[in-house]
Structure formats: C-alpha cells, structure tokens
BAFI-3210 file (N, C-alpha, C; in Angstrom, 3 decimals, decimal comma, padded with zeros to 6 digits):
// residues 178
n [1|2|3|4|5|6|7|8|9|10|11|12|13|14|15|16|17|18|19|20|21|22|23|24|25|26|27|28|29|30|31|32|33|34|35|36|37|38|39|40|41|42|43|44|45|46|47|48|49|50|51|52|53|54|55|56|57|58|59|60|61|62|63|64|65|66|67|68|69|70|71|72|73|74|75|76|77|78|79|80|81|82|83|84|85|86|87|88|89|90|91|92|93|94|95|96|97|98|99|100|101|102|103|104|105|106|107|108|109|110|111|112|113|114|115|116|117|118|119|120|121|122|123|124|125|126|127|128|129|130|131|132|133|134|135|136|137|138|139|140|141|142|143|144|145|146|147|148|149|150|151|152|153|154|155|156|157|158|159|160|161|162|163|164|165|166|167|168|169|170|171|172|173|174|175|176|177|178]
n.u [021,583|021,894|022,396|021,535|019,873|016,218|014,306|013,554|010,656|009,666|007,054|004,939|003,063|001,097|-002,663|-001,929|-001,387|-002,773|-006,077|-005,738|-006,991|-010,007|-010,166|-009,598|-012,145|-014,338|-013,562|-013,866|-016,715|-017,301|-016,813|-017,475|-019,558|-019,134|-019,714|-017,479|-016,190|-015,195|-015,309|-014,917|-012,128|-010,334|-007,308|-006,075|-005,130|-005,926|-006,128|-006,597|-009,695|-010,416|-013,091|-013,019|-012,894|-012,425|-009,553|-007,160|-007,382|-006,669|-003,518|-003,870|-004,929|-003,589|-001,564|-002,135|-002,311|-001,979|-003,892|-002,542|-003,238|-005,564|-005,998|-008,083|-007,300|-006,282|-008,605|-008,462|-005,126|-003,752|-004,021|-002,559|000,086|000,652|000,981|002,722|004,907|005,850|007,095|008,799|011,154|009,879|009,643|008,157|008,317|007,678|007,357|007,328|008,282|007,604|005,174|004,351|003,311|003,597|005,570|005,030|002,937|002,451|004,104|002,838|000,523|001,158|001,971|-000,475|-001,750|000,146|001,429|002,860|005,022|008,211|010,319|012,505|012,143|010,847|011,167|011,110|011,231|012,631|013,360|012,853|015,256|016,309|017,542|015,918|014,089|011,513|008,745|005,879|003,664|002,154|003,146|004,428|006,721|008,523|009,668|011,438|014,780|014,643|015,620|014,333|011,450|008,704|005,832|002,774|-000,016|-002,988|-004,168|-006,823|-005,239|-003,207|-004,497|-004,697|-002,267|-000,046|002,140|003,241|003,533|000,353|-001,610|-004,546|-006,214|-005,216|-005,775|-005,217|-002,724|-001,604|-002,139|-000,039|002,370|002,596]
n.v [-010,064|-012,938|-015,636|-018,356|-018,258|-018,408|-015,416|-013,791|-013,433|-011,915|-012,192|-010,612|-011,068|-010,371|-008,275|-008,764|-011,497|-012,623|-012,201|-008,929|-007,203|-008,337|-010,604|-008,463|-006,990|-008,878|-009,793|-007,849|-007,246|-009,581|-009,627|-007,327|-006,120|-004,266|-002,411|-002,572|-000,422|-001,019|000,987|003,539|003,227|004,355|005,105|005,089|003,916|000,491|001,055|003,650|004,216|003,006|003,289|005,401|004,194|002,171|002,043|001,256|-001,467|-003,227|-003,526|-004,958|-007,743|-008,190|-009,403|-011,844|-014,874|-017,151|-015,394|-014,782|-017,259|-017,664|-016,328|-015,215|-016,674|-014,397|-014,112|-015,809|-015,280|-018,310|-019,896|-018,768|-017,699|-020,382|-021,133|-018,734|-019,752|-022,039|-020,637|-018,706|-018,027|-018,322|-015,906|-015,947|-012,939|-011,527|-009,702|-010,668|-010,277|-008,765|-008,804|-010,943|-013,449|-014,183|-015,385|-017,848|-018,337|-017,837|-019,200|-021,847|-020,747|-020,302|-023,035|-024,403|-023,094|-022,577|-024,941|-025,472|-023,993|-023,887|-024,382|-023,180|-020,726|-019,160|-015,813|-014,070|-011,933|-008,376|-005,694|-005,410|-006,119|-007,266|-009,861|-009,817|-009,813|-008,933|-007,477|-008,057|-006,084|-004,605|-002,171|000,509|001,204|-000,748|-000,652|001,372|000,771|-001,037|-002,321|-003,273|-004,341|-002,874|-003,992|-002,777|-004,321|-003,672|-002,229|-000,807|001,267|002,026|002,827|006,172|006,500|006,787|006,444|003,801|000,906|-001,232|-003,485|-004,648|-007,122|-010,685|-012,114|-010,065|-009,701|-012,275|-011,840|-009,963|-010,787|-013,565]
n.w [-024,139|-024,190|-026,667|-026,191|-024,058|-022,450|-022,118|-019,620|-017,441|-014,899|-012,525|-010,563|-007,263|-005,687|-006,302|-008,859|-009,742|-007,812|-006,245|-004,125|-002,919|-003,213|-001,793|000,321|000,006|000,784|003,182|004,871|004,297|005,843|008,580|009,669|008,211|006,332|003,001|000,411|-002,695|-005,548|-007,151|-005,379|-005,621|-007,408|-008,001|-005,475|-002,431|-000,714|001,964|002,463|001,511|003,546|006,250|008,999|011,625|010,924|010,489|011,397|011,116|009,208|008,513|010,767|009,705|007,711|008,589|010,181|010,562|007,878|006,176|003,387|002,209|001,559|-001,049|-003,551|-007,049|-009,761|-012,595|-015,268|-014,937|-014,064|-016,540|-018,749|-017,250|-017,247|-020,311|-020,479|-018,876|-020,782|-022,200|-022,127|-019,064|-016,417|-013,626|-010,198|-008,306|-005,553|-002,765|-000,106|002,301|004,477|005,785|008,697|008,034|005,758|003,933|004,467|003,610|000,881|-000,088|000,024|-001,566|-003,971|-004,480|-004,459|-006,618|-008,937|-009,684|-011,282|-011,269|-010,000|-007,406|-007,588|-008,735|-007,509|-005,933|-003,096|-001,492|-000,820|-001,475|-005,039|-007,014|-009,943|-012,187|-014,791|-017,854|-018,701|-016,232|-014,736|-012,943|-010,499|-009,392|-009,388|-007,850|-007,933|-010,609|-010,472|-010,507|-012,134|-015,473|-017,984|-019,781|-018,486|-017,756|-016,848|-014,342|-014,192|-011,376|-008,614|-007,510|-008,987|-011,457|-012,253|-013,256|-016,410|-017,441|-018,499|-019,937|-020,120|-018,628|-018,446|-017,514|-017,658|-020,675|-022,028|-021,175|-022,123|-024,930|-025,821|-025,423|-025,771]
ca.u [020,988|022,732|021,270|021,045|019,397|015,127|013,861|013,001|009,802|008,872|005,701|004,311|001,945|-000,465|-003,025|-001,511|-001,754|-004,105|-006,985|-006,097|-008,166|-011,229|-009,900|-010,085|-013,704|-015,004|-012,917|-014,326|-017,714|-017,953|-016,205|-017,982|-020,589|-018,894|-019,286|-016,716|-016,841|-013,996|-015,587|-014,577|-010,702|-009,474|-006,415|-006,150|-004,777|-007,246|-006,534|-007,417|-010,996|-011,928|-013,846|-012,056|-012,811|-011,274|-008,430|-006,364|-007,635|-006,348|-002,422|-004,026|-005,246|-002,836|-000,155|-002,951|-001,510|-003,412|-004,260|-002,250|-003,125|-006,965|-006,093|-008,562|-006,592|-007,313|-008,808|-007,147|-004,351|-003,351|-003,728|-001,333|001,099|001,086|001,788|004,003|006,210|006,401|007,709|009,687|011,896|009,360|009,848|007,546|008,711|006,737|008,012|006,942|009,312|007,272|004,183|004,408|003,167|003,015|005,963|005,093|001,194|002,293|004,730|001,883|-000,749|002,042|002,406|-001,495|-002,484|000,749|002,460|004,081|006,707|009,434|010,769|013,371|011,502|010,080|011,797|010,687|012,039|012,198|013,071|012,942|016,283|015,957|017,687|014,938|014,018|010,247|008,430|004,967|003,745|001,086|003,587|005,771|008,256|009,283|010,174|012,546|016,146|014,726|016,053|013,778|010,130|007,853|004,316|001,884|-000,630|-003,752|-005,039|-007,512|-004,182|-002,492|-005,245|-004,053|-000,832|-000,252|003,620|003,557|002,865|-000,095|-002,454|-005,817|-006,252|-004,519|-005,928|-004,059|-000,950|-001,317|-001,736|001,088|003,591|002,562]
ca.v [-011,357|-014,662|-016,094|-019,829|-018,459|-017,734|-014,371|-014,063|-012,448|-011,546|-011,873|-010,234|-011,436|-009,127|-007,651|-009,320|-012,791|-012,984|-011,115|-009,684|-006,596|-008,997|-010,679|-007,270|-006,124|-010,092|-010,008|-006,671|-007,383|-010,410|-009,218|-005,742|-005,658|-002,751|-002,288|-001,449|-000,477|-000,865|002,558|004,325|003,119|004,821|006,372|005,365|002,668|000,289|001,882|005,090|004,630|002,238|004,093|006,254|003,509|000,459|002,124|000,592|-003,107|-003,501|-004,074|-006,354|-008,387|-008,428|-009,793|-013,098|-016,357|-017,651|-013,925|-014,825|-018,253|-017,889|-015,225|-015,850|-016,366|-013,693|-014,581|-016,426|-016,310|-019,625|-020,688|-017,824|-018,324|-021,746|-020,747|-018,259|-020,968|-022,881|-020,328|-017,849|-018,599|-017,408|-015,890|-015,124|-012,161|-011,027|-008,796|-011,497|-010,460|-007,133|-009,753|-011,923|-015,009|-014,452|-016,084|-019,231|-018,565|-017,426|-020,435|-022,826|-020,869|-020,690|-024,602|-024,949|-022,846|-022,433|-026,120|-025,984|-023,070|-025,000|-023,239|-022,123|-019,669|-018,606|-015,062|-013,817|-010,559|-007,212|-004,996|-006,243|-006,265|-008,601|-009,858|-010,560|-009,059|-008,436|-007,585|-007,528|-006,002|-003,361|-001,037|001,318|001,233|-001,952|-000,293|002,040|000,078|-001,800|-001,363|-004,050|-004,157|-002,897|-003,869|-002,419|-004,419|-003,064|-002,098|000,609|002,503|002,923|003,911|007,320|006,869|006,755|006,542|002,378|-000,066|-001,473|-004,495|-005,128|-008,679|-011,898|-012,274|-008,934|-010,004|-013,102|-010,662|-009,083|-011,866|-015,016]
ca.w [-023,810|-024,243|-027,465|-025,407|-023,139|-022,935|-022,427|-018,249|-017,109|-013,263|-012,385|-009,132|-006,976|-004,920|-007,406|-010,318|-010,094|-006,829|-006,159|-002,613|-002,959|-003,822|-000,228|001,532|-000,088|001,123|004,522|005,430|004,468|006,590|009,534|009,928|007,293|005,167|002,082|000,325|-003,705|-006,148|-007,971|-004,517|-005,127|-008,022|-007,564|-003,935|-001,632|-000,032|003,189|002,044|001,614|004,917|007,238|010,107|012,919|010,323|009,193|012,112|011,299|007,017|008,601|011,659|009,437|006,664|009,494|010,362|010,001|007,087|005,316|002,277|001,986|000,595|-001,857|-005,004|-008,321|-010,604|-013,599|-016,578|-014,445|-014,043|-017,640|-019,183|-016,390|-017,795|-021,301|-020,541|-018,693|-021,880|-023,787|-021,585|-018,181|-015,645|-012,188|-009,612|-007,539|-004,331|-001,587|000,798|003,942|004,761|006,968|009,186|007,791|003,982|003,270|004,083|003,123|-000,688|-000,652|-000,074|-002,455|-004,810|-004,672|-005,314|-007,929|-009,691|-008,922|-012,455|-011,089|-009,779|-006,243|-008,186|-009,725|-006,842|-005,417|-002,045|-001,199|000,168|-003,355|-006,304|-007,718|-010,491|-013,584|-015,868|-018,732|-017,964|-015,403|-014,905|-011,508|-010,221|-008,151|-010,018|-007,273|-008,554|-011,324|-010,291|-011,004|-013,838|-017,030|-018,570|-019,919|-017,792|-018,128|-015,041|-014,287|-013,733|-010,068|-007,923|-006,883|-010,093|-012,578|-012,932|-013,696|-017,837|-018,574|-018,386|-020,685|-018,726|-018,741|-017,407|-017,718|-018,199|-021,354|-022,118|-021,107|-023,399|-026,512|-025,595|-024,812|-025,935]
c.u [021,687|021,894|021,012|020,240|017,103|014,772|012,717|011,595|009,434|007,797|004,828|003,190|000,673|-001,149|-002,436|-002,056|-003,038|-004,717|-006,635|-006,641|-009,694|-010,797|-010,145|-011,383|-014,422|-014,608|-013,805|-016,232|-018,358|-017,995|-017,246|-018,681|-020,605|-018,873|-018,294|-016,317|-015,707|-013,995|-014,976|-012,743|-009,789|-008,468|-005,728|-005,656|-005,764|-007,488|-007,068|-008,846|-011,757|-012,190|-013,066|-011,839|-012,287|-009,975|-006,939|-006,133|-006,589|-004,619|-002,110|-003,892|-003,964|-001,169|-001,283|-002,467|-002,674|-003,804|-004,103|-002,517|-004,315|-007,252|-007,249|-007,906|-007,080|-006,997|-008,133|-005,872|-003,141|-002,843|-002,885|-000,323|002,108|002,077|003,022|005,173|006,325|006,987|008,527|010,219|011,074|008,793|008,519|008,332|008,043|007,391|006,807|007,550|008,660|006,073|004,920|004,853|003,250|003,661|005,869|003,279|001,468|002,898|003,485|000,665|-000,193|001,816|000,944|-001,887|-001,532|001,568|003,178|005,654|007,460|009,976|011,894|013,563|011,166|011,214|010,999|011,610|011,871|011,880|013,180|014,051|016,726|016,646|016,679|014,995|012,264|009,860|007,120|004,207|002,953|001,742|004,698|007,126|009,176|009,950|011,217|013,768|015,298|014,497|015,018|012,361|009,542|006,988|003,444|000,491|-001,466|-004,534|-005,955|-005,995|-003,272|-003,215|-005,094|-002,727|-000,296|000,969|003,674|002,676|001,590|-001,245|-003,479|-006,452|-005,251|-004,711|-005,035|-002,715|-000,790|-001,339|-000,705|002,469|003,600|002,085]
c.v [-012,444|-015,366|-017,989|-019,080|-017,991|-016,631|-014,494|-013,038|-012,562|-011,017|-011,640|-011,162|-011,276|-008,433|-007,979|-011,040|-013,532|-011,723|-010,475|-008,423|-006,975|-009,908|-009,788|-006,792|-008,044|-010,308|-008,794|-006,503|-008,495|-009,865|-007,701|-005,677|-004,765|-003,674|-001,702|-002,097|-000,394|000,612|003,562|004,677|004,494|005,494|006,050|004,147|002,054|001,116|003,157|005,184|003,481|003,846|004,239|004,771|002,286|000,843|001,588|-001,536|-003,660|-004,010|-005,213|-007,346|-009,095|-009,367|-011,445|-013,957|-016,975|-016,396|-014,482|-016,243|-018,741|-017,042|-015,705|-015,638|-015,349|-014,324|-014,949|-016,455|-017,509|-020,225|-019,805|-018,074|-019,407|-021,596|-019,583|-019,065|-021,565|-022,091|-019,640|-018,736|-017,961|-017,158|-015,877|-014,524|-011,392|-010,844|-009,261|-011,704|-009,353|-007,814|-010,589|-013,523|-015,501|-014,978|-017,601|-019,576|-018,460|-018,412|-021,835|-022,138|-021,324|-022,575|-024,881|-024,599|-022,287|-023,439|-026,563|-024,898|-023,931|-023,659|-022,961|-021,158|-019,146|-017,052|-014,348|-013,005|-009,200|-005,843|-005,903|-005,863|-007,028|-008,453|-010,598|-009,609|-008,416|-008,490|-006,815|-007,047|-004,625|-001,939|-000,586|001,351|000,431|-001,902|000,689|002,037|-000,844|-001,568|-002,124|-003,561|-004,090|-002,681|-004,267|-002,908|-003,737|-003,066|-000,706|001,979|003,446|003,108|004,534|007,310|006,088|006,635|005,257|001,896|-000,810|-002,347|-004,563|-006,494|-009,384|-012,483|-010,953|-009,368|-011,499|-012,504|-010,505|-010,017|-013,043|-015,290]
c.w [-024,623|-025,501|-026,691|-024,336|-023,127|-022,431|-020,511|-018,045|-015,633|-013,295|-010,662|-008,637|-006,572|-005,552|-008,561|-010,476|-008,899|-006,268|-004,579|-002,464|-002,838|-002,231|000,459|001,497|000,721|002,677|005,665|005,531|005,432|008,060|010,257|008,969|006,598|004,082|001,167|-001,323|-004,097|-007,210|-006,931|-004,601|-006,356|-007,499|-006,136|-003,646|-000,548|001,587|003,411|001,579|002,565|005,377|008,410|011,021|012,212|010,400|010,300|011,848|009,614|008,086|010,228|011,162|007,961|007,874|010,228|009,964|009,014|006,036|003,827|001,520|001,298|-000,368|-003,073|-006,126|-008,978|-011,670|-015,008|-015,868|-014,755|-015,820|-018,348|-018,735|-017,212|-019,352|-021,454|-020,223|-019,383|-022,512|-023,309|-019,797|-017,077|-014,215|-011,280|-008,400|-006,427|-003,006|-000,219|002,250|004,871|006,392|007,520|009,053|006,305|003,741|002,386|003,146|001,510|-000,823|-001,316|-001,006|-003,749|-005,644|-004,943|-006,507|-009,038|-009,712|-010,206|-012,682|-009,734|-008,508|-006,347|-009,044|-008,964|-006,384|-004,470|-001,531|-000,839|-001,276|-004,221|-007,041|-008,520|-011,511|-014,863|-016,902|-019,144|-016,833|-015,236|-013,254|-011,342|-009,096|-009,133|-009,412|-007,095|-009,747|-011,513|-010,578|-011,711|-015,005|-018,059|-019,236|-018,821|-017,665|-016,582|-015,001|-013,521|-012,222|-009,444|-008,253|-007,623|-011,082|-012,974|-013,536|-015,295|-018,356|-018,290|-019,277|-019,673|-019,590|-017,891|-017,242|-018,358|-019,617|-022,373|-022,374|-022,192|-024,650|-026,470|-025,975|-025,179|-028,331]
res [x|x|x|x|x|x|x|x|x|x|x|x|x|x|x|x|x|x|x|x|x|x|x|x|x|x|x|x|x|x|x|x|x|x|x|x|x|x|x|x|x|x|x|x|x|x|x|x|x|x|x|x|x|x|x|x|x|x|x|x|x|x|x|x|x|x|x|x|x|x|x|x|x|x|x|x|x|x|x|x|x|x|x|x|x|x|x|x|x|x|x|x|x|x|x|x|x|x|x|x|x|x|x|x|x|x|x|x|x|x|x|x|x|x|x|x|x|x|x|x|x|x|x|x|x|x|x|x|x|x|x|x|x|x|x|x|x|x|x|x|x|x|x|x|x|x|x|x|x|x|x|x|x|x|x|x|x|x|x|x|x|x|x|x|x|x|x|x|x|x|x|x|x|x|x|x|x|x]
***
C-alpha cells in the first residue's frame, strides 16, 4: 500500500447496509399474511424457509421495479458509513446487474440515505473483483479472490459459518475500524 494513499474498504449492500430480509419478512406479510420468523432462518436462505406454494414468488418480486428502492437502512448504518468516509476511502460494492431494476433502485437509495458517497465510489457489478483493502459483506463468495480483510457481516444464512472475522452490528464494525 502506497503510503499517500488511504486504506480502501468495500462495503456491500444487501443485508449489510440495508435491511432487505426485514423487506421480505414485511413484503410477505402484507401480501399473503405469512409469517415469517428470523429464528426459522438460521443457516438458510430466505427462500428456503417460504412455504411450498411461495417459493416461486421471493425472485418475482425481487425483479419489481421499485423492490430495491424501499429497502430499510439497517441500523447505525448511516452514521458509521459516515465516519468511516472521513477516515478511510470508502466503496460501496453491490452485485447490482443480477435484477432487473436494482440498479437503478440502489442508485437512487444509495443517493438518499448515503448522499455523502460520491458516484465514484459507487461499484455495481456482477463479482466482486475489487482492489480495496477491506471488505465488509455477508456472502463468503465475495470472498473468494480477495486477499484483503475480510469482515462477514452478520446475516440468517451465514450464522454457521465460523472461519471469518464477523460483525453483527454497525456499532461493531465501528469498534473494529474506526
């Protein structure tokens, strides 16, 4: 690392920085009146515990113009974010080519509830092939080619899995990093 230069971190978006689990248990309950329990997920991918006659609807809906665009921040969040961008160079990276519409829906949540990353921070992509030097992100298979830090934020799907540095809150990741 370049001593001019600051110290990059990639920061995911789906289950890391917006709730979109906490979208699918609120989408699903309106829509069809399931309940559906975040004690049921461990371990598992949300599609893996709808109910037989949903389990066609989770990649209807995830392809909706609009889907990605009412995500709820998760908590703290925003204000870490913030301080991390004062002190480190910092990306956001989200494999935003896979839907439909997300690109432009994460562009525009992007631009509300993070409007101090500059859209040249932004990376919208298929893998994550990144030169940073962290990277914080709830899918291991983002971790595959990177040689960097890699701290797994916490979600249902990866619970079990114990060889990653790993965070469960934003308040977390400020210990850590800030």
């Amino acid at each position: 690392m370049s001593i001019n230069r600051k110290i990059r971190i990639a920061i995911d978006m789906d289950e890391v920085i917006a709730d979109t689990i906490g979208k699918f248990i609120s989408m699903y309950k309106e829509r069809h009146n399931e309940e559906i329990s975040l004690g049921n997920m461990e371990g598992k991918e949300f599609r893996e515990i709808l109910p037989p006659h949903l389990s066609e609807t989770l990649r209807v809906y995830i392809n909706e113009r609009g889907f990605f665009r009412d995500i709820p921040v998760m908590p703290d969040a925003q204000e870490v974010v913030k301080a991390l961008h004062e002190k480190y160079d910092v990306y956001i990276a989200s494999a935003a080519m896979e839907f439909k519409y997300s690109l432009e829906d994460k562009q525009e949540w992007l631009e509300e509830h993070f409007p101090f990353i500059s859209w040249t921070n932004i990376i919208f992509c298929g893998h994550k092939i990144l030169d940073v030097d962290i990277m914080i992100d709830d899918r291991i298979k983002n971790f595959a080619t990177f040689n960097g830090r890699k701290i797994l934020y916490s979600s249902p799907h990866n619970m079990l899995l114990t060889d990653y540095e790993r965070v469960n809150t934003w308040k977390e990741v400020a210990a850590k990093l800030l």
